[in-house]
N, CA, C and O of each residue as an XYZ file, in Angstrom:
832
protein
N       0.836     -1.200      0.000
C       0.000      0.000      0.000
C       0.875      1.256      0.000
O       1.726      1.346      0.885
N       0.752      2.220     -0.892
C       0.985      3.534     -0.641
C       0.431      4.426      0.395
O      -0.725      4.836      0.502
N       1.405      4.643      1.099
C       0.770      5.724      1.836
C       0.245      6.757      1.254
O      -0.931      7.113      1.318
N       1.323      7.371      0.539
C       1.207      9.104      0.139
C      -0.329      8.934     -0.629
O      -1.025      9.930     -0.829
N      -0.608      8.060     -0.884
C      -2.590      7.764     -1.297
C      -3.280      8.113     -0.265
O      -4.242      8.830     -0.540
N      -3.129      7.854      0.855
C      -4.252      8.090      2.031
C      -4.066      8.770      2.495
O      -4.742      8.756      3.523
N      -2.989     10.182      2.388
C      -2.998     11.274      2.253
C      -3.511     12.236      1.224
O      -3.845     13.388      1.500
N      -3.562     11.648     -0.118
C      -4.770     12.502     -1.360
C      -6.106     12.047     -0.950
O      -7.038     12.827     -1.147
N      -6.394     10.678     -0.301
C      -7.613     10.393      0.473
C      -8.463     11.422      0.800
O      -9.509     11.998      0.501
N      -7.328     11.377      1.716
C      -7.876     12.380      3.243
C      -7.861     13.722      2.348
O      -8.883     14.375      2.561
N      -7.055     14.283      1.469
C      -7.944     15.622      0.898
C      -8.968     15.807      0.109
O      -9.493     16.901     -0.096
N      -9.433     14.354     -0.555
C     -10.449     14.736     -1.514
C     -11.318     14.236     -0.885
O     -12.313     14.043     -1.583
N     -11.508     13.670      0.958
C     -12.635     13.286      1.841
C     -12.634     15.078      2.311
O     -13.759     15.559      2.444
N     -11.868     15.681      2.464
C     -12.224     17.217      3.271
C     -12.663     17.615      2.366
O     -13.641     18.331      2.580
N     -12.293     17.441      0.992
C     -13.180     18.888     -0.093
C     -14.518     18.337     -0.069
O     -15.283     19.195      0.371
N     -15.280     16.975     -0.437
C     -16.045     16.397     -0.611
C     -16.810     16.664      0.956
O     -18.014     16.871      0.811
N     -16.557     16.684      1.754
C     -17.199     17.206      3.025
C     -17.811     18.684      2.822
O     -18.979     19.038      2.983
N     -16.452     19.613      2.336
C     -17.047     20.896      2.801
C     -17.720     21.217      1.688
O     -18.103     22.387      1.664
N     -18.012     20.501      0.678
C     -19.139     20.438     -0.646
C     -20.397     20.536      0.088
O     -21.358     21.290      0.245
N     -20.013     19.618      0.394
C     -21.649     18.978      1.440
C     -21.806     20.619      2.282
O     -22.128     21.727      1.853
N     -21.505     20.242      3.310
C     -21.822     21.511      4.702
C     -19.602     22.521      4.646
O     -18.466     22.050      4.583
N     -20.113     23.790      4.712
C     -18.718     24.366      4.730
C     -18.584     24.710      6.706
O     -17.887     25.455      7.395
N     -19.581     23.780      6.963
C     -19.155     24.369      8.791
C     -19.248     22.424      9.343
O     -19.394     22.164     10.537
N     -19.161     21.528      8.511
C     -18.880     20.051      8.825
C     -17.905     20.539     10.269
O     -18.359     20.666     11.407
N     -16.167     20.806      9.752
C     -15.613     20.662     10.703
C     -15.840     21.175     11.678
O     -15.860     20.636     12.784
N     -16.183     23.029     11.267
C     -16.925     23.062     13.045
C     -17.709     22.771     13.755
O     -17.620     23.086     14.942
N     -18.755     22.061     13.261
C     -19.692     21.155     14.085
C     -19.182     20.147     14.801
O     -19.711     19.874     15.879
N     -17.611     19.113     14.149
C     -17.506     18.355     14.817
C     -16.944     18.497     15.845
O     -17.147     17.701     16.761
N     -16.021     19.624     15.991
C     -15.053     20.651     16.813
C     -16.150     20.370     18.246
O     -15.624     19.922     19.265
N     -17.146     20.560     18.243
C     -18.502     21.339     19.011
C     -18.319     19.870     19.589
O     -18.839     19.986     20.698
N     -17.985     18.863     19.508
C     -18.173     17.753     20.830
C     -19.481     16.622     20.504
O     -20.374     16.756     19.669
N     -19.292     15.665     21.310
C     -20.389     14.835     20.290
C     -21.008     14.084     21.402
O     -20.313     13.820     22.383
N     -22.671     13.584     21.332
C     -23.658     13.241     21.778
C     -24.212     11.651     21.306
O     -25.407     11.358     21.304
N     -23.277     10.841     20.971
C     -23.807      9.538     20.228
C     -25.439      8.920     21.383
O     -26.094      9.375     22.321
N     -25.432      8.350     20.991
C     -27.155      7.369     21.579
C     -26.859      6.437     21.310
O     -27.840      5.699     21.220
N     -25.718      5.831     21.038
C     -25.476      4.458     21.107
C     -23.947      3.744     21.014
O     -23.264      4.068     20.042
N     -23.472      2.939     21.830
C     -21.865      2.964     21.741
C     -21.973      1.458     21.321
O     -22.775      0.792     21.976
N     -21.111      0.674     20.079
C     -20.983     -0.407     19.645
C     -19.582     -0.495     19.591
O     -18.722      0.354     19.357
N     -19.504     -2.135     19.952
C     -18.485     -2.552     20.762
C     -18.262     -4.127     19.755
O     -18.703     -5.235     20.062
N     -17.438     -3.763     18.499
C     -17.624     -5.081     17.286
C     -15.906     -5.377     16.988
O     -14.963     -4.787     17.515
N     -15.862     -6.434     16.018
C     -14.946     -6.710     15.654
C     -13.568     -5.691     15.289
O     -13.583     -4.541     14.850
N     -12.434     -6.530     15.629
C     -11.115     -5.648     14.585
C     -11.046     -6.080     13.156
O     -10.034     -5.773     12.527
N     -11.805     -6.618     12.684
C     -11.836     -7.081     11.557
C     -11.449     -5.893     10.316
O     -11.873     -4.737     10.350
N     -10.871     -6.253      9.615
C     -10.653     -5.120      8.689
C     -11.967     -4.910      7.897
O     -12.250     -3.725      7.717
N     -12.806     -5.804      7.399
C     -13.904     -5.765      6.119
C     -15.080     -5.447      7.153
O     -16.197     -5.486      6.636
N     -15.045     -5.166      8.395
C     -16.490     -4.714      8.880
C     -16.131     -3.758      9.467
O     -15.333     -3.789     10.404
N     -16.845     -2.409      8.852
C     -16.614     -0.998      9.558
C     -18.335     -0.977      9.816
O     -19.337     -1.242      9.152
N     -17.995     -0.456     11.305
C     -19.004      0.138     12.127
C     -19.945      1.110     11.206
O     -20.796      0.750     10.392
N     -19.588      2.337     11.531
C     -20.499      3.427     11.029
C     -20.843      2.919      9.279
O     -21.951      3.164      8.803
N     -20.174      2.479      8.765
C     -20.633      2.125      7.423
C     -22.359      0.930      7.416
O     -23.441      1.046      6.842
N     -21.668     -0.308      8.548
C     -22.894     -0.829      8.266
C     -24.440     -0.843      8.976
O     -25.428     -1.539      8.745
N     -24.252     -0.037      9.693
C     -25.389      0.687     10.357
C     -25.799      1.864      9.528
O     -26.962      2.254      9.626
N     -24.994      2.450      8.751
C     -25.411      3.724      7.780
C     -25.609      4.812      8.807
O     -26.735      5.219      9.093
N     -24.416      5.318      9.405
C     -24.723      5.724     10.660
C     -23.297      7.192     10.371
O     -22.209      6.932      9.858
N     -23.682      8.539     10.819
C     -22.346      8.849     10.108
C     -21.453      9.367     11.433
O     -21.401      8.679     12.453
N     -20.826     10.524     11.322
C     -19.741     10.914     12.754
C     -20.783     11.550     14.192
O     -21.757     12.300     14.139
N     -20.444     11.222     14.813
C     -20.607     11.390     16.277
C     -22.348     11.051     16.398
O     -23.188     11.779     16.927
N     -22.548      9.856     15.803
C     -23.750      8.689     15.953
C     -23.590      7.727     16.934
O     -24.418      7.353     17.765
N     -22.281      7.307     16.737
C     -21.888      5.910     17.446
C     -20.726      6.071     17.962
O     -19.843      6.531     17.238
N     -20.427      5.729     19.362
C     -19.065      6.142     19.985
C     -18.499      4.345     19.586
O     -19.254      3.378     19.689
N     -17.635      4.295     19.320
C     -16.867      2.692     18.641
C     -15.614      2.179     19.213
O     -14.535      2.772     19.245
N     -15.935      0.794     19.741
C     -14.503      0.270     20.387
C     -14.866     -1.106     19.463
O     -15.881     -1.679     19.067
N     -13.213     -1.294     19.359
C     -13.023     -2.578     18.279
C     -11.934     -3.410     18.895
O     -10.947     -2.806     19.314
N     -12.001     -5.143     19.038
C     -11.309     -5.822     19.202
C     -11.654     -6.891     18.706
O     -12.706     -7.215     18.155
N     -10.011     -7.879     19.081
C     -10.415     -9.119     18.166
C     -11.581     -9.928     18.442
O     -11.617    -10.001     19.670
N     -12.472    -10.521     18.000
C     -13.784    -11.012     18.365
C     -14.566    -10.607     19.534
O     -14.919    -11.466     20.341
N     -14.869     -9.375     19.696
C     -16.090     -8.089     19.884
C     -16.008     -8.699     21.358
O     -17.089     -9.224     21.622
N     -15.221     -8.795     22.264
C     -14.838     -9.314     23.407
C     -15.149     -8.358     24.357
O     -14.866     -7.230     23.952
N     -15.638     -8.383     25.498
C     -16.214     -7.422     26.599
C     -15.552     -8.463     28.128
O     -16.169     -9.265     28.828
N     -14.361     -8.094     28.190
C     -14.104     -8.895     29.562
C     -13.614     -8.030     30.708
O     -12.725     -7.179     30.679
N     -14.317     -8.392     31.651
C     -13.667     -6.869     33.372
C     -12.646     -7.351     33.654
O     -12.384     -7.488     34.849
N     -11.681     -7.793     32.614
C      -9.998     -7.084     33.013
C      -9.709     -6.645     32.189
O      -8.536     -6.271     32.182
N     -10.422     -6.425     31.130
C     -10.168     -5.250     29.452
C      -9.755     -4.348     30.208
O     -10.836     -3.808     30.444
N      -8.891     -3.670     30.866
C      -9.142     -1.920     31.056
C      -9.507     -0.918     30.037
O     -10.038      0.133     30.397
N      -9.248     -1.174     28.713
C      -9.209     -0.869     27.150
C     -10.722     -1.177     27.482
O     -11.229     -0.244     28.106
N     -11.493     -2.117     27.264
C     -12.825     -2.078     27.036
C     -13.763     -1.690     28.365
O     -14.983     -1.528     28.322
N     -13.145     -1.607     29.237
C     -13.885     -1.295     30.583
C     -14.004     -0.022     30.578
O     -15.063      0.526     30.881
N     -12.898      0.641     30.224
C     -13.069      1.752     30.055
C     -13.639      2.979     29.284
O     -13.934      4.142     29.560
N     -13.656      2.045     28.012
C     -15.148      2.318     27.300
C     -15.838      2.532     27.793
O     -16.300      3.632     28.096
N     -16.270      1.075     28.146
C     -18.298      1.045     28.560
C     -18.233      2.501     29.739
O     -19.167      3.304     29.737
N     -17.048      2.675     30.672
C     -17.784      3.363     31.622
C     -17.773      4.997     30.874
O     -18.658      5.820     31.108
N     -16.624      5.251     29.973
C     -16.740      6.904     29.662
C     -18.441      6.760     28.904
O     -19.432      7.408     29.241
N     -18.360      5.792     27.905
C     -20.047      6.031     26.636
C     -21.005      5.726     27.432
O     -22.015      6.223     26.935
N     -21.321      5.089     28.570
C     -22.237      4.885     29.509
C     -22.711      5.919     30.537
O     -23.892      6.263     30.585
N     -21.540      6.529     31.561
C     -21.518      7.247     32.335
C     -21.432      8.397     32.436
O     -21.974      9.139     33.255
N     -20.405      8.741     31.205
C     -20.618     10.265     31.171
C     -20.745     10.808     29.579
O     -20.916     11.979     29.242
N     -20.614      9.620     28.677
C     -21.856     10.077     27.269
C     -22.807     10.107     26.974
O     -23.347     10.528     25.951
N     -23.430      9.306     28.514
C     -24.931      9.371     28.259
C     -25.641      8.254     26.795
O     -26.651      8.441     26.117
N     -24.979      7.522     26.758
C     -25.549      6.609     25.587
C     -26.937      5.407     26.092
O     -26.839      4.485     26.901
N     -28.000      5.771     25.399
C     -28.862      4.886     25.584
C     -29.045      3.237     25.133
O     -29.851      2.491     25.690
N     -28.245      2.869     24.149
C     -27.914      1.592     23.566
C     -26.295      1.296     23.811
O     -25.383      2.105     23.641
N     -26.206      0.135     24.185
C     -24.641     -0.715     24.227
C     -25.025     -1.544     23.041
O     -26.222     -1.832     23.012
N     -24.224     -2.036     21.965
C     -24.108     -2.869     20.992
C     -22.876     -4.002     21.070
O     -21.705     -3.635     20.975
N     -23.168     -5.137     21.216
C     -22.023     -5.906     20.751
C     -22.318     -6.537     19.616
O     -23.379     -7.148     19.485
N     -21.269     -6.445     18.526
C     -21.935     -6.877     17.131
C     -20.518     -7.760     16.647
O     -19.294     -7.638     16.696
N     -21.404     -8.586     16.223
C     -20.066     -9.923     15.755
C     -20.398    -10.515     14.354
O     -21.535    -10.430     13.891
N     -19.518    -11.031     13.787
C     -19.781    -11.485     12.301
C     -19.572    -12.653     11.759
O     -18.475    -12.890     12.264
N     -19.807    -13.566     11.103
C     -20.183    -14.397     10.582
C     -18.270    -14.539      9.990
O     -17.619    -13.536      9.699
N     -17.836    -15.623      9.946
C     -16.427    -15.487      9.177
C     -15.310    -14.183     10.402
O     -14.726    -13.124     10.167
N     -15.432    -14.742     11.229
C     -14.614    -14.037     12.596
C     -12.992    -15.078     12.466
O     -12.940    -16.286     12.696
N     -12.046    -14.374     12.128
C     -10.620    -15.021     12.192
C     -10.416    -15.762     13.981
O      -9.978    -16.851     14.350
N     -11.057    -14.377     14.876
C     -10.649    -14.901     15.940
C     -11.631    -16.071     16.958
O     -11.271    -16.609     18.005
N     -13.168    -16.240     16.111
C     -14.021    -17.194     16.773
C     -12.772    -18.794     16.137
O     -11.988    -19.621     16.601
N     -13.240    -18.451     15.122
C     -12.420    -19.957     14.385
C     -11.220    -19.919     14.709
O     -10.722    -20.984     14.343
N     -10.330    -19.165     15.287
C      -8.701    -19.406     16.102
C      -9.326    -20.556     16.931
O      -9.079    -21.754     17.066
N     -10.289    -19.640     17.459
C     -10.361    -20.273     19.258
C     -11.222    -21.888     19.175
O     -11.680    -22.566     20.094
N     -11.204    -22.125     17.757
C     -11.994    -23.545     17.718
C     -11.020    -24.363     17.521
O     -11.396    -25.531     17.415
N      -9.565    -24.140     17.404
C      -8.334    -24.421     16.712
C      -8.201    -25.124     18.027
O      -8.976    -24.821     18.934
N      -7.011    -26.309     18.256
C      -5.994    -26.852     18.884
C      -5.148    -26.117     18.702
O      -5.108    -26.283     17.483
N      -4.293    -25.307     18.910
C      -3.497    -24.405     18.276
C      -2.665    -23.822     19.715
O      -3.204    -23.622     20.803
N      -1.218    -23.618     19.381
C      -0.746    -22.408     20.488
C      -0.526    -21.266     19.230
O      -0.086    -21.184     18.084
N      -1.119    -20.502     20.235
C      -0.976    -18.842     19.251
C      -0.181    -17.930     19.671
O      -0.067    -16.904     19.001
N       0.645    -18.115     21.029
C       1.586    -17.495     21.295
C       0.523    -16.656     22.612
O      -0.039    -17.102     23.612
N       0.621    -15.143     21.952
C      -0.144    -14.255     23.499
C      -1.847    -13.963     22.735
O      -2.774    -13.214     23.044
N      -1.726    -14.571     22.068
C      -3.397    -14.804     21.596
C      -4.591    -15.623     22.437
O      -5.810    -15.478     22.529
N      -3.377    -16.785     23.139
C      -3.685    -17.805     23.894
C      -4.638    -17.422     24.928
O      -5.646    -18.032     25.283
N      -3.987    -15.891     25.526
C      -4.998    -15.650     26.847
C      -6.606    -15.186     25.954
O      -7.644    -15.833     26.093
N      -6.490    -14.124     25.190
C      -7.371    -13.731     24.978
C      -8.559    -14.361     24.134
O      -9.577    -13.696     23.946
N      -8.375    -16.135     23.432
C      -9.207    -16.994     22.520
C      -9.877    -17.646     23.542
O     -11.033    -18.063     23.613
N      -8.411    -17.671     24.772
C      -9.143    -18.385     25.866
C     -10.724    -17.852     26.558
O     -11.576    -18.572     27.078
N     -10.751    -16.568     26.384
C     -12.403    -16.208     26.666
C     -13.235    -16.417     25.444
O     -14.399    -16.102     25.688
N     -13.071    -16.817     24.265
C     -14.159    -17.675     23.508
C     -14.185    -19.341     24.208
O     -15.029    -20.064     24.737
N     -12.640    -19.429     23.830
C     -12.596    -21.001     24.127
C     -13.778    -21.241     25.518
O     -14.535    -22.211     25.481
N     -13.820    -20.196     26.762
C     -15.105    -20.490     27.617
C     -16.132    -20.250     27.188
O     -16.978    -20.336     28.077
N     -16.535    -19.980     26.257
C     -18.027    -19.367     25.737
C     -18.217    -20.807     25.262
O     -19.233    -21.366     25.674
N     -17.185    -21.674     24.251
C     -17.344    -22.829     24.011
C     -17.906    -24.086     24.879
O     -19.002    -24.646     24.839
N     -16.592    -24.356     25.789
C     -16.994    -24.962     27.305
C     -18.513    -24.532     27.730
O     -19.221    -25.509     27.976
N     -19.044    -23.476     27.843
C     -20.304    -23.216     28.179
C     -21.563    -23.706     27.911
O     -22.606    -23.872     28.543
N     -21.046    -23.943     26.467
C     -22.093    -24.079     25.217
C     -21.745    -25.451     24.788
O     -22.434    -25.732     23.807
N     -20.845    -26.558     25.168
C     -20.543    -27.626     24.569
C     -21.410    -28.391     24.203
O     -21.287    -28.807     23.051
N     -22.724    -28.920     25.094
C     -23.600    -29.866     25.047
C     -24.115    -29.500     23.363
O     -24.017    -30.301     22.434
N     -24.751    -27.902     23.246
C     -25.313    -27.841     21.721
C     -24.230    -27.588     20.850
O     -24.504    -27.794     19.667
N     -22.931    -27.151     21.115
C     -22.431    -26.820     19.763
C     -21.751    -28.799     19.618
O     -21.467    -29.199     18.489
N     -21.672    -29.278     20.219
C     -21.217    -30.757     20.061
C     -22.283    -31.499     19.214
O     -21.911    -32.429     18.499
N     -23.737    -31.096     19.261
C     -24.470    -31.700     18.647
C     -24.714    -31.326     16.887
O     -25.310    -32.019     16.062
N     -24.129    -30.191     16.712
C     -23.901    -29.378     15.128
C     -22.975    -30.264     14.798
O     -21.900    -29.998     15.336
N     -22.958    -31.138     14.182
C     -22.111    -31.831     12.917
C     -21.733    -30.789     11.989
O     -20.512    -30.697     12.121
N     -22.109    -29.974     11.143
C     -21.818    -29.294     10.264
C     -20.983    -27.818     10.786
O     -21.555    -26.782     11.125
N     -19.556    -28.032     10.747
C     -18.837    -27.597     10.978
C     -18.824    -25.943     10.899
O     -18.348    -25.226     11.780
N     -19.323    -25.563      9.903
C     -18.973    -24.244      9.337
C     -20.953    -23.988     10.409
O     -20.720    -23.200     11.326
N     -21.917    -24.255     10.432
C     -22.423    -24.252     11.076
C     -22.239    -23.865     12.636
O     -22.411    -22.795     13.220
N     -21.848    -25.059     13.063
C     -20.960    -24.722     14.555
C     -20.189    -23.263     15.116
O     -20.109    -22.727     16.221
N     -19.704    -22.947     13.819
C     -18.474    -22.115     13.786
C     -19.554    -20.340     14.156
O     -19.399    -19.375     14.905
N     -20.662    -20.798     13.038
C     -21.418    -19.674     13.031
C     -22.306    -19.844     14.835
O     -22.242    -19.141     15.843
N     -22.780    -20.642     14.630
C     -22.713    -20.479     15.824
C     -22.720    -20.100     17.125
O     -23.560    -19.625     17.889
N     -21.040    -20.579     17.227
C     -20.208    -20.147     18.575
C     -20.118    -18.679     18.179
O     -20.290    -17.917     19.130
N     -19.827    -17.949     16.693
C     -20.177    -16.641     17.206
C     -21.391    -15.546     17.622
O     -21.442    -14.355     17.926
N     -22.349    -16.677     17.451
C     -23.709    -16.020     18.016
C     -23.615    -16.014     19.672
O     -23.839    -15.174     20.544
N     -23.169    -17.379     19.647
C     -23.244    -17.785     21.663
C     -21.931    -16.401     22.191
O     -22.136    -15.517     23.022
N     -20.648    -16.630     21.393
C     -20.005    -15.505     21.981
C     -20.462    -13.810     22.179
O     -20.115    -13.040     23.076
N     -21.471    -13.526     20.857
C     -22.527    -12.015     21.008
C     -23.092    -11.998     22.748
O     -22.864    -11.190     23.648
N     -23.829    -13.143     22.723
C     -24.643    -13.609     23.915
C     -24.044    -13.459     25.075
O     -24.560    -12.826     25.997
N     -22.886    -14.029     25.147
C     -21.872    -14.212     25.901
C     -21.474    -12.341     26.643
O     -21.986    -11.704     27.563
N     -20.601    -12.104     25.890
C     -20.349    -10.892     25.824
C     -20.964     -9.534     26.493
O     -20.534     -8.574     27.132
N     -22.646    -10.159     25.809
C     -23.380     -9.203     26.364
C     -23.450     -9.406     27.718
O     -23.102     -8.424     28.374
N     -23.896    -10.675     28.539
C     -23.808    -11.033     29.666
C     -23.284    -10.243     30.362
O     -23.833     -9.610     31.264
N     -21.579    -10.153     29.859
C     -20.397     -9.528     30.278
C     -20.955     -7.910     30.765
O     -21.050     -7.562     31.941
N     -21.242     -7.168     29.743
C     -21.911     -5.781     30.131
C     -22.755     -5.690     30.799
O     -22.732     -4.726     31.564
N     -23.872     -6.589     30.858
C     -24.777     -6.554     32.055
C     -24.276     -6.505     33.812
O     -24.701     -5.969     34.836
N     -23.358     -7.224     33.507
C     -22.545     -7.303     35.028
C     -21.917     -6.317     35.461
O     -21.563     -6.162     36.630
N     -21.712     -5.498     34.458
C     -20.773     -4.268     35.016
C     -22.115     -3.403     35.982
O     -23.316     -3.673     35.946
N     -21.597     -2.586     36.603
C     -21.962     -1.477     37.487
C     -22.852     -0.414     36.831
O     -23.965      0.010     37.141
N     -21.814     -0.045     35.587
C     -22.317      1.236     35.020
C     -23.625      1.009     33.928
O     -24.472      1.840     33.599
N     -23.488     -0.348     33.509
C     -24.478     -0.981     32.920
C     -25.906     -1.133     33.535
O     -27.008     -0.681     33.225
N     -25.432     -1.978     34.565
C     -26.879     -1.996     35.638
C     -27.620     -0.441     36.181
O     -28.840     -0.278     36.140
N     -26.604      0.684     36.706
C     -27.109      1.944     36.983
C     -27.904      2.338     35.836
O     -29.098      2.538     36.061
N     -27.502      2.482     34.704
C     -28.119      3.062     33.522
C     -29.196      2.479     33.306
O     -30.189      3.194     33.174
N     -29.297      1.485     33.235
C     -30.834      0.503     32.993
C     -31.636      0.828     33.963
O     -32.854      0.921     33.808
N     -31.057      1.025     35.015
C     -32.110      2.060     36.526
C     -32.574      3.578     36.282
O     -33.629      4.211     36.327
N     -31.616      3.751     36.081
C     -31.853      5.220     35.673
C     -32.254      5.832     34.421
O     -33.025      6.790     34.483
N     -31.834      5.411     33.264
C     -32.712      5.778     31.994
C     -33.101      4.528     30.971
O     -33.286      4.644     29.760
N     -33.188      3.176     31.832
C     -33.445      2.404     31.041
C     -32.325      2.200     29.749
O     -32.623      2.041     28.565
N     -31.581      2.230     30.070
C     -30.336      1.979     28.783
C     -30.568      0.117     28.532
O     -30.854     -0.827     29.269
N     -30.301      0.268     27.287
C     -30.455     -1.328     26.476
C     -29.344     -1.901     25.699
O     -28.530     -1.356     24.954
N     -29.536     -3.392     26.123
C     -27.992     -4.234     25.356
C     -28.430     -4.508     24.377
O     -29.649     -4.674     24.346
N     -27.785     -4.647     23.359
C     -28.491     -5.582     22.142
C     -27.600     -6.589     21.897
O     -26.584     -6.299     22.528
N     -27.409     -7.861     21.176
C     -26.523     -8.585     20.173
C     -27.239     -8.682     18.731
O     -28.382     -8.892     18.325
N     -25.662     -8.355     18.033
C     -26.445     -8.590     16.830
C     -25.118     -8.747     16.436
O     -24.087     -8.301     16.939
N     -25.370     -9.709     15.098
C     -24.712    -10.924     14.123
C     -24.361     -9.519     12.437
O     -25.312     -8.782     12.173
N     -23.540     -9.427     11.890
C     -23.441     -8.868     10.789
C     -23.012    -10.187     10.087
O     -21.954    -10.744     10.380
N     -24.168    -10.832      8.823
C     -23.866    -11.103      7.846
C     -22.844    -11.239      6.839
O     -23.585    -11.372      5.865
N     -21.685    -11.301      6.376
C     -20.217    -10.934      5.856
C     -20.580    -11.308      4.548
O     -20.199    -10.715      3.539
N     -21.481    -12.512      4.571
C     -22.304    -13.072      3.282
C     -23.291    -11.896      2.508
O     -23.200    -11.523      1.339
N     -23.928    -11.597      3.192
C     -25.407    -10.927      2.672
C     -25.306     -9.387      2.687
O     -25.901     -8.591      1.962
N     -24.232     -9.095      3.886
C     -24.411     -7.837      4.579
C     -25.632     -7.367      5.369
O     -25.864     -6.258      5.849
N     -26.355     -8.496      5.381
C     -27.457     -7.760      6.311
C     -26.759     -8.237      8.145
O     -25.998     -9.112      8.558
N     -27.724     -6.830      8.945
C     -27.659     -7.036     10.463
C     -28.457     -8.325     11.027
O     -29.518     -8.640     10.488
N     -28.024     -8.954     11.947
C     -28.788    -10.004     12.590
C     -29.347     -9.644     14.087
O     -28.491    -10.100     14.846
N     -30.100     -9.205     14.652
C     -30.958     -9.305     15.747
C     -30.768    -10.506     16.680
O     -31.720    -11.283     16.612
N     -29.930    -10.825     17.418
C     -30.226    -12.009     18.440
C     -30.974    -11.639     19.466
O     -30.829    -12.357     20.455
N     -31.937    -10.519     19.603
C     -33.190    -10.613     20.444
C     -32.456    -10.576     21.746
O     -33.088    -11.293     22.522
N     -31.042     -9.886     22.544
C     -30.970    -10.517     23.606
C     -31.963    -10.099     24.718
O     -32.481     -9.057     24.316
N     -32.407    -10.388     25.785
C     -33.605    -10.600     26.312
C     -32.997     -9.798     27.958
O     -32.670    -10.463     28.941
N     -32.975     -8.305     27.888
C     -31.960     -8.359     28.610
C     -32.879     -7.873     30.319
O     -32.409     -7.550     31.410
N     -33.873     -7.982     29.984
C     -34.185     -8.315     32.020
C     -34.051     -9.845     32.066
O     -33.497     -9.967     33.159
N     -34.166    -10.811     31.696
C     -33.835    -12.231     31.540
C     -32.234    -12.386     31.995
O     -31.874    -12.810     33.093
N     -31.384    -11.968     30.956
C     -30.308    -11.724     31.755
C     -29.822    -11.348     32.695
O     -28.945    -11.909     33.353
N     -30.393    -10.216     32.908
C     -30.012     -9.194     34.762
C     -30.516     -9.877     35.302
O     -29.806    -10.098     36.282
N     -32.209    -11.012     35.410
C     -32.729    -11.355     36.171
C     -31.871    -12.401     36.744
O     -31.511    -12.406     37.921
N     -31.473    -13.518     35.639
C     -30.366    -14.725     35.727
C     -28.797    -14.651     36.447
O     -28.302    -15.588     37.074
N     -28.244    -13.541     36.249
C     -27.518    -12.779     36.987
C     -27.278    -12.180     38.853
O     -26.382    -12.432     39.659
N     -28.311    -11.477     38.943
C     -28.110    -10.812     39.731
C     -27.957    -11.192     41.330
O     -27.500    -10.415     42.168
N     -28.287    -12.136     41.519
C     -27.826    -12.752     42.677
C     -26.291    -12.599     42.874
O     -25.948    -12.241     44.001
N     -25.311    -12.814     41.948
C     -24.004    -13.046     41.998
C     -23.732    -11.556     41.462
O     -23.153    -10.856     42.293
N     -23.969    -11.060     40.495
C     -23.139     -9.696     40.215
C     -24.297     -8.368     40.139
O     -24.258     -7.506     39.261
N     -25.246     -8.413     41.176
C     -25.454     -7.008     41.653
C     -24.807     -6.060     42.044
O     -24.803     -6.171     43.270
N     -24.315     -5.287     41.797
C     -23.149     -4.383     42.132
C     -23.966     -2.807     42.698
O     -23.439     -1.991     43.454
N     -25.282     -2.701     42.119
C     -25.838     -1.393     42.583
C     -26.574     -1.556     43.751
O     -27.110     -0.584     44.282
């Protein structure tokens, strides 16, 4: 790749902006109000704001390898609490995709070196889920899957936090999971069910 390209990029994205609106940049200058913070893959072929059709300061965005939400992330903990607590965001998103490098690592026998710790929190989503994903014969099936159970998973994860539970008290803030298509491009809805969750929960990680 050329760089010195994504530097003519980046000028014919500013002229093409100030085509549009000639006060774009100072609006964005002015600070931003998203309503919803999504929390998806590092994947290179799935950009956030693109597949929601969503444009700047819509969606506050944290990205890692397989859309992972764990309370020793400090990197992702620290997310949820700035877009939660003091962005005021009414939706948390964890969004995962179909054809994930790092779900199918973690289905691997494999040493990956320092990948190891972090597949290891799919590899438990697996363990969790063994009884049904053992019963999927069809491999590429399975695969899809475990990255639905890991969405599921994940979300769990945010429910447990603190700043998660306050917000759902206080302005009703909502989790979602949802599946992006890599095939179709369409969004997938996994319905997560999230007083079901807090309800299933909260004995052990009430925190408010």
């Amino acid at each position: 790749m050329d760089l010195n390209k994504v530097f003519k990029n980046n000028e014919a994205w500013i002229k093409k902006q100030l085509e549009t609106s000639e006060s774009y940049f100072e609006d964005l200058g002015k600070g931003q109000t998203p309503e919803l913070l999504y929390i998806g893959c590092s994947d290179s072929r799935v950009t956030a704001e693109d597949l929601m059709g969503l444009g700047p300061g819509e969606a506050f965005v944290h990205r890692n390898i397989a859309n992972m939400v764990s309370g020793i992330d400090l990197n992702a903990m620290s997310v949820v609490e700035y877009a939660v607590s003091h962005l005021k965001v009414n939706h948390v998103v964890v969004c995962g995709h179909y054809g994930c490098g790092g779900v199918k690592a973690a289905m691997q026998s494999a040493d990956l070196g320092v990948l190891n710790g972090w597949l290891r929190n799919i590899r438990d989503v697996y363990r969790i889920h063994k009884v049904e994903l053992s019963s999927i014969t069809d491999e590429e099936k399975k695969y899809e899957r475990l990255v639905e159970l890991n969405v599921k998973e994940q979300c769990v994860n945010l429910i447990k936090t603190a700043a998660v539970q306050k917000a759902y008290r206080d302005r009703d803030l909502q989790v979602h999971g949802w599946v992006f298509d890599i095939h179709t491009g369409k969004l997938i809805d996994l319905k997560i069910d999230f007083e079901k969750y807090l309800h299933d929960i909260m004995e052990i990680y009430h925190l408010d």
